[in-house]
MIMAR-829743 format. One line per 3 residues: number of its first residue (from 0); their letters; for each residue z, x, y of N, C-alpha, C. Coordinates in nm, 3 decimals. Each point is the difference from the previous one (the first is absolute). Layout:
N
NUM = a = Z,X,Y,Z,X,Y,Z,X,Y; ... $
***
This chain:
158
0 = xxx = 0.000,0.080,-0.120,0.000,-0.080,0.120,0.000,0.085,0.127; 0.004,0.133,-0.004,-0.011,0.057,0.077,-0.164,0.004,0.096; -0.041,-0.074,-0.016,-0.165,-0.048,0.094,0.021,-0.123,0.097 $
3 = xxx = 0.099,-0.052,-0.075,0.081,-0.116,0.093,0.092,-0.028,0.120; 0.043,0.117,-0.033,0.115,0.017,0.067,-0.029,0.128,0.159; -0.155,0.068,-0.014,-0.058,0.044,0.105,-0.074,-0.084,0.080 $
6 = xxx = -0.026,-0.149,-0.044,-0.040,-0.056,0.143,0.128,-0.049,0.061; 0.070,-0.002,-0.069,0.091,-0.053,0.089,0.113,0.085,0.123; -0.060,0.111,-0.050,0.076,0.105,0.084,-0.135,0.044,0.124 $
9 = xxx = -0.117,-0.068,-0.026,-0.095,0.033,0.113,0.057,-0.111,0.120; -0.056,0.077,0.140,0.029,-0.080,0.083,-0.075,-0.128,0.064; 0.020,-0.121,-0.018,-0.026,-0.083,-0.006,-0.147,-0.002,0.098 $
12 = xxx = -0.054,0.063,0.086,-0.095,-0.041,0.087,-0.111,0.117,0.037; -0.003,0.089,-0.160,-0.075,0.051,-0.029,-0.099,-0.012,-0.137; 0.065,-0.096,-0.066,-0.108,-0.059,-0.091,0.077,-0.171,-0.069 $
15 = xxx = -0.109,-0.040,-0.072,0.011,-0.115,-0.027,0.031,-0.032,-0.185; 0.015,-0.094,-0.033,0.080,0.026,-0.137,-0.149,-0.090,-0.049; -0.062,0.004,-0.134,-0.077,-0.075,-0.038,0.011,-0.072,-0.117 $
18 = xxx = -0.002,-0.171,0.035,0.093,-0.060,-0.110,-0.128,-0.002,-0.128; 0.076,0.026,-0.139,-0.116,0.055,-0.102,-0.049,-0.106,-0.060; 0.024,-0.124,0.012,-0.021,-0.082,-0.099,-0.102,-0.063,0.096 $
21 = xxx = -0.025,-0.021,0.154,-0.102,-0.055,0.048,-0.072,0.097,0.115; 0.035,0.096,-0.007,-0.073,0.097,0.048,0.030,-0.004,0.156; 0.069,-0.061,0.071,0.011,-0.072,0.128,0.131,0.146,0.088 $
24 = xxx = -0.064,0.022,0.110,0.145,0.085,0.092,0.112,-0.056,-0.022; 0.091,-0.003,-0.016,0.135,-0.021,0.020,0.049,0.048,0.125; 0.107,-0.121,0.081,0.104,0.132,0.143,0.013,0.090,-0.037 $
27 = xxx = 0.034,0.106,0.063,0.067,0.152,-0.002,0.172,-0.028,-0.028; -0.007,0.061,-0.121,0.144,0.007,-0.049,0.132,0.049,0.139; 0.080,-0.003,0.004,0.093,0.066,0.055,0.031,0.131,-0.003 $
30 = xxx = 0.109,0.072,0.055,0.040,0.141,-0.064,0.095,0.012,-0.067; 0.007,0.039,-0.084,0.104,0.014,-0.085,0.122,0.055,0.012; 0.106,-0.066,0.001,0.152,0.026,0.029,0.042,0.067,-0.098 $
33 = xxx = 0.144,0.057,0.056,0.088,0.026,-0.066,0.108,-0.086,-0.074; 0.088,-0.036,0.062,0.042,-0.086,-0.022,-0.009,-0.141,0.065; 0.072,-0.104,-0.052,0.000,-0.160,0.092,0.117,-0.077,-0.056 $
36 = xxx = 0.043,-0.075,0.049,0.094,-0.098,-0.047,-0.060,-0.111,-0.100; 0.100,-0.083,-0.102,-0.065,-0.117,-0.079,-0.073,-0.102,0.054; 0.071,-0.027,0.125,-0.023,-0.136,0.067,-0.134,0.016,0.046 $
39 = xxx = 0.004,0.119,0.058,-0.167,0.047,0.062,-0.075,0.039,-0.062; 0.006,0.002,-0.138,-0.086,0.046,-0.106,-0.052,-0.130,-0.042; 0.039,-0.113,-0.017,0.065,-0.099,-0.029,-0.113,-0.098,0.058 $
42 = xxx = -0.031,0.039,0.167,-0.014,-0.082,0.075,-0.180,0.059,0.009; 0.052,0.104,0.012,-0.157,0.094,0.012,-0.073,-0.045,-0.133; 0.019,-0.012,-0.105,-0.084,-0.027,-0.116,-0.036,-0.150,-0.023 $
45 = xxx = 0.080,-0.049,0.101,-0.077,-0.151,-0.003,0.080,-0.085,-0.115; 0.155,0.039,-0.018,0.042,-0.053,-0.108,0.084,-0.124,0.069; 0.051,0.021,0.128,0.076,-0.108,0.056,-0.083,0.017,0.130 $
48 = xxx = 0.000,-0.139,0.116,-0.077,-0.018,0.059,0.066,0.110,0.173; 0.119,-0.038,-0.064,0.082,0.071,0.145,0.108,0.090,-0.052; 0.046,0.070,0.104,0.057,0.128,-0.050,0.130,-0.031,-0.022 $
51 = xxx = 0.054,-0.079,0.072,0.186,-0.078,-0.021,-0.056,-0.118,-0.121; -0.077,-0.051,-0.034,0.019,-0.063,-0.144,-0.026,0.094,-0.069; -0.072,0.117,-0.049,0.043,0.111,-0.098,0.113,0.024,0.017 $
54 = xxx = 0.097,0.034,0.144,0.120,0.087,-0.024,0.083,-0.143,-0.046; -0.002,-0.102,0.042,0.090,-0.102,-0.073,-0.026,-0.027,-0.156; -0.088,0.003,-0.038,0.006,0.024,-0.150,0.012,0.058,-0.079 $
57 = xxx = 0.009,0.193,0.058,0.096,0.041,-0.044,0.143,-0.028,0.028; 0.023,-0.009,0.128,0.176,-0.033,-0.013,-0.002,-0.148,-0.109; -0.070,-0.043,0.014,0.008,-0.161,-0.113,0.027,0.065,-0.164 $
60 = xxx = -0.022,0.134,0.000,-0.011,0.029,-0.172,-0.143,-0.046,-0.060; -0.106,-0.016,0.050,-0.131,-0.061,-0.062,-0.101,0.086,0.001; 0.020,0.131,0.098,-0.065,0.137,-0.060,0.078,0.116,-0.089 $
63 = xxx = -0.021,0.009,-0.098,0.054,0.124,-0.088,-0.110,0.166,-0.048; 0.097,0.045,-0.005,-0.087,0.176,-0.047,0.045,-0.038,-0.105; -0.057,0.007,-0.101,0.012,-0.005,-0.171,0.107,-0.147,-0.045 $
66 = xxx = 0.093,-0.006,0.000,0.080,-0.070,-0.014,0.128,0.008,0.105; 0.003,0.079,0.136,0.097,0.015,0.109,-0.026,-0.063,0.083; 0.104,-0.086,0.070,-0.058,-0.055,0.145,-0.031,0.179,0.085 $
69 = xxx = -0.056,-0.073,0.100,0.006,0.108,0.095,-0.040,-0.051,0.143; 0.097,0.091,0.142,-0.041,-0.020,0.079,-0.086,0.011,0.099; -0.055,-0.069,0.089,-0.111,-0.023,0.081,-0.010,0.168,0.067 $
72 = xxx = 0.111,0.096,0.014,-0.028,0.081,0.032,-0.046,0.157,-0.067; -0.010,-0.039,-0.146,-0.025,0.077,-0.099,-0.127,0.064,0.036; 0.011,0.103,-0.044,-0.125,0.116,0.022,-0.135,0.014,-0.099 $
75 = xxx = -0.045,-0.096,-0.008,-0.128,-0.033,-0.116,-0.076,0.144,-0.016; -0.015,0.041,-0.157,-0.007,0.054,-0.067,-0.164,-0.005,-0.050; -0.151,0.080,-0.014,-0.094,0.005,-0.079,0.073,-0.034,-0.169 $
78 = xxx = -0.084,-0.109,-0.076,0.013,-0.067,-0.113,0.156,-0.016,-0.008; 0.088,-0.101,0.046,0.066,-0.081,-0.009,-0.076,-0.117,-0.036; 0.088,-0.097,-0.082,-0.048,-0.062,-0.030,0.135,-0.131,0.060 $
81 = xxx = -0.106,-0.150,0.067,0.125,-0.058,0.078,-0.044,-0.164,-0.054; 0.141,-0.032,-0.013,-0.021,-0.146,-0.072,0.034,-0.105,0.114; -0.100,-0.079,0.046,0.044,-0.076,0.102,0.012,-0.162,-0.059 $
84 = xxx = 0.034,-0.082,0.044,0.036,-0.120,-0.039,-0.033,-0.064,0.136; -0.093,-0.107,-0.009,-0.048,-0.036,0.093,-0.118,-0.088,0.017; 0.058,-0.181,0.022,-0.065,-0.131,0.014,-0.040,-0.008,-0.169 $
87 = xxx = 0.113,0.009,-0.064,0.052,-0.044,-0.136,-0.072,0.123,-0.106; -0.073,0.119,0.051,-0.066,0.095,-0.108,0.080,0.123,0.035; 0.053,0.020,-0.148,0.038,0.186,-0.013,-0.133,0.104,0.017 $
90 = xxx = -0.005,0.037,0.102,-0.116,0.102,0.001,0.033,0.127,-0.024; -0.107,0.083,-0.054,0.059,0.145,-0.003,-0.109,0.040,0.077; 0.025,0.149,0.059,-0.087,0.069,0.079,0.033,0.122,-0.006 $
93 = xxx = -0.081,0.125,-0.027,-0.001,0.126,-0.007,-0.024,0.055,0.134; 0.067,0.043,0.069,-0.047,0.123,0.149,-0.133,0.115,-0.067; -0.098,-0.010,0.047,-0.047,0.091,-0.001,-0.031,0.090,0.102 $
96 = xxx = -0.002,-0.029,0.156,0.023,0.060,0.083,0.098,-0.036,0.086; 0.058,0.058,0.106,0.061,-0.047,0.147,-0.045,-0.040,0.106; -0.006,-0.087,0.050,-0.026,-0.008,0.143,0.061,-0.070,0.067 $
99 = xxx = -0.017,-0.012,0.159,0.111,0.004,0.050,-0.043,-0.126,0.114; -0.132,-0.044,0.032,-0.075,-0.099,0.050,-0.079,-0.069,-0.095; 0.014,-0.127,0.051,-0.094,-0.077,-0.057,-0.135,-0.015,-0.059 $
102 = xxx = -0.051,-0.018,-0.100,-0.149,0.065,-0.011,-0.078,-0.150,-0.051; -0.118,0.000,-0.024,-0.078,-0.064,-0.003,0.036,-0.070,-0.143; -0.051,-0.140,-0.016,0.041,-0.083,-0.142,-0.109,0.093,-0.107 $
105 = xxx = -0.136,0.029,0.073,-0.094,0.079,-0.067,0.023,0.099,-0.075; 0.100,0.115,0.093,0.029,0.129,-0.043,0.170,-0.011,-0.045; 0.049,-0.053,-0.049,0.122,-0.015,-0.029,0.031,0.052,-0.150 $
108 = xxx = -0.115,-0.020,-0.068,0.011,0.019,-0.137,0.032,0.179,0.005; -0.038,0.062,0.090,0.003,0.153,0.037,0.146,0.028,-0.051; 0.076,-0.124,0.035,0.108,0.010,0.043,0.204,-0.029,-0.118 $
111 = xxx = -0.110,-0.113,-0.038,0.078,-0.044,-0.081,-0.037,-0.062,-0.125; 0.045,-0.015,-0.132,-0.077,-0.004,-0.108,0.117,-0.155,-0.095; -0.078,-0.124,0.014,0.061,-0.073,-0.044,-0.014,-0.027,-0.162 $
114 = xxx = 0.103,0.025,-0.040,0.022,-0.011,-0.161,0.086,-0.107,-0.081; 0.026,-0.131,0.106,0.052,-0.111,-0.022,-0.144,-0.048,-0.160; 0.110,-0.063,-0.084,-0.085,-0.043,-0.093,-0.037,-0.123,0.013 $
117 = xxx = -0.105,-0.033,-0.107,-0.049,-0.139,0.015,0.085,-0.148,0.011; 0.088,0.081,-0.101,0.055,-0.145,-0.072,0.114,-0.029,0.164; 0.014,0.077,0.057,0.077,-0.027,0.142,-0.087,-0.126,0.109 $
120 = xxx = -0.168,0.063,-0.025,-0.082,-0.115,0.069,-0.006,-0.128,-0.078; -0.014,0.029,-0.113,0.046,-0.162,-0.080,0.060,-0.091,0.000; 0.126,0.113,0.011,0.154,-0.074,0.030,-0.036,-0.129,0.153 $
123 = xxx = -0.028,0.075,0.099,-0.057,-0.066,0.103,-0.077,-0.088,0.017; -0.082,-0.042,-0.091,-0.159,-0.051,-0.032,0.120,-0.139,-0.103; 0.029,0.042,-0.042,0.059,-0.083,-0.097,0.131,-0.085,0.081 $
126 = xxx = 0.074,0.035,0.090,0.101,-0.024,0.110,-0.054,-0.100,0.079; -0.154,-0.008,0.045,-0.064,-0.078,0.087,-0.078,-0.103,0.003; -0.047,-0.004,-0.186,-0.016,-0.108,-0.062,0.102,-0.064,-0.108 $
129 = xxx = 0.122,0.025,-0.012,0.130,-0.061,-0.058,0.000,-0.138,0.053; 0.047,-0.120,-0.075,0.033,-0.119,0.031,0.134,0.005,0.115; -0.025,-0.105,0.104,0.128,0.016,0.089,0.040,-0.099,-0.040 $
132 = xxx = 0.175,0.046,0.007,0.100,-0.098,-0.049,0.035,-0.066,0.103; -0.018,-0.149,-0.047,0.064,-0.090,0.075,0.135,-0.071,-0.032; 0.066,-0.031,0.101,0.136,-0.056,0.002,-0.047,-0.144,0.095 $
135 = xxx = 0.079,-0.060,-0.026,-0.024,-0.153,0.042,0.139,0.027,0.119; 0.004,-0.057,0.119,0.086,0.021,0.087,0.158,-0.084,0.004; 0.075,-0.003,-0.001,0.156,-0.019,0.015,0.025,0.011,-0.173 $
138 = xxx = -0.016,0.113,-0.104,0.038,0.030,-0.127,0.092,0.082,0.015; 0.010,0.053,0.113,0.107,0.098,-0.031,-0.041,0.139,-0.091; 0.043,0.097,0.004,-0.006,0.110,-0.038,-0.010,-0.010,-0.150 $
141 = xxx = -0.106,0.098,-0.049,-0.016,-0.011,-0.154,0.172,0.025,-0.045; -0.004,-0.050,-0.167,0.116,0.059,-0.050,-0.020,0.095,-0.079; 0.084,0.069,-0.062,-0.033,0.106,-0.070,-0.100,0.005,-0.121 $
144 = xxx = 0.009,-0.111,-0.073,-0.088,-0.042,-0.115,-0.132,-0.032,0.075; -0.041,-0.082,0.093,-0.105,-0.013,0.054,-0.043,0.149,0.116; 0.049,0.051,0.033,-0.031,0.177,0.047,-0.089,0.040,-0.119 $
147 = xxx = 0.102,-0.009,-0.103,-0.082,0.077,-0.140,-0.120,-0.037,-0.051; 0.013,-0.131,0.013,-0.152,-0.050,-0.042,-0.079,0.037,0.113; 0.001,-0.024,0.137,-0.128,0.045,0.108,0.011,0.154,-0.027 $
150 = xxx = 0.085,0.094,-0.001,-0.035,0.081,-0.056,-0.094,0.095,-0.111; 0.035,-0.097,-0.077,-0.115,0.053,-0.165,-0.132,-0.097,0.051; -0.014,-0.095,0.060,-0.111,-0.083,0.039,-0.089,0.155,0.082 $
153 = xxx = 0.099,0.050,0.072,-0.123,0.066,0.152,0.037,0.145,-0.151; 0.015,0.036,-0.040,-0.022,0.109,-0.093,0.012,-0.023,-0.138; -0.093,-0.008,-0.083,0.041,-0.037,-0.123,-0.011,0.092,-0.058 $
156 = xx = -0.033,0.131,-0.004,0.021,0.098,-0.092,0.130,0.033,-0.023; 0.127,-0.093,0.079,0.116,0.040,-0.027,0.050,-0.029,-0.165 $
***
């Protein structure tokens, strides 16, 4: 991977990156940092939309390094690998580079390498066509025996 890892250390506004699969310019990458914080790693890769909802989801516990919470001010690491939880999917994502600004949805892949599995998009796909449960209004709160049944109803592989 060492062919990879020299454009990204070129300076951004002396050449252009060429995406391989459609032959098309790509923006000019960034320059490559040293270090950066999670939140801004976070925010720069296009994983959360704003930079205080990355750092709140780490303080929330919903970003982890392997199996650790960690905080928004952590020093992101080349190939870490980070488990985010987020609008009901466990995602995983590998760092493959740093950066420290925002980059293009185009050139992002430069950046970060998503290794969330399928059965996670399923899960979702399957979440959005599920039957919605209805309750008829002044019943009062399920009881425990009826919990159990809407329960095994919305999951039956239990």
């Amino acid at each position: 991977m060492p062919d990879s890892e020299n454009q990204f250390s070129s300076n951004p506004s002396s050449s252009n990156v060429i995406d391989s699969n459609q032959g098309k310019k790509l923006p000019p990458l960034p320059p490559a940092v040293e270090k950066v914080r999670l939140d801004k790693w976070l925010w720069a890769a296009r994983i959360f939309k704003t930079r205080s909802e990355a750092a709140e989801a780490c303080k929330a516990g919903l970003v982890k390094l392997d199996t650790k919470r960690v905080k928004p001010s952590h020093w992101v690491q080349i190939g870490e690998i980070l488990h985010v939880r987020k609008n009901e999917l466990a995602r995983i994502f590998e760092v493959v580079a740093l950066l420290d600004r925002r980059v293009s949805a185009k050139i992002v892949d430069h950046f970060v390498r998503d290794l969330t599995p399928e059965s996670e998009f399923e899960k979702l796909k399957n979440r959005k066509t599920a039957p919605v449960l209805y309750r008829e209004k002044g019943q009062g709160r399920p009881t425990k025996r009826d919990r159990r049944a809407i329960e095994k109803f919305q999951d039956p592989g239990q």
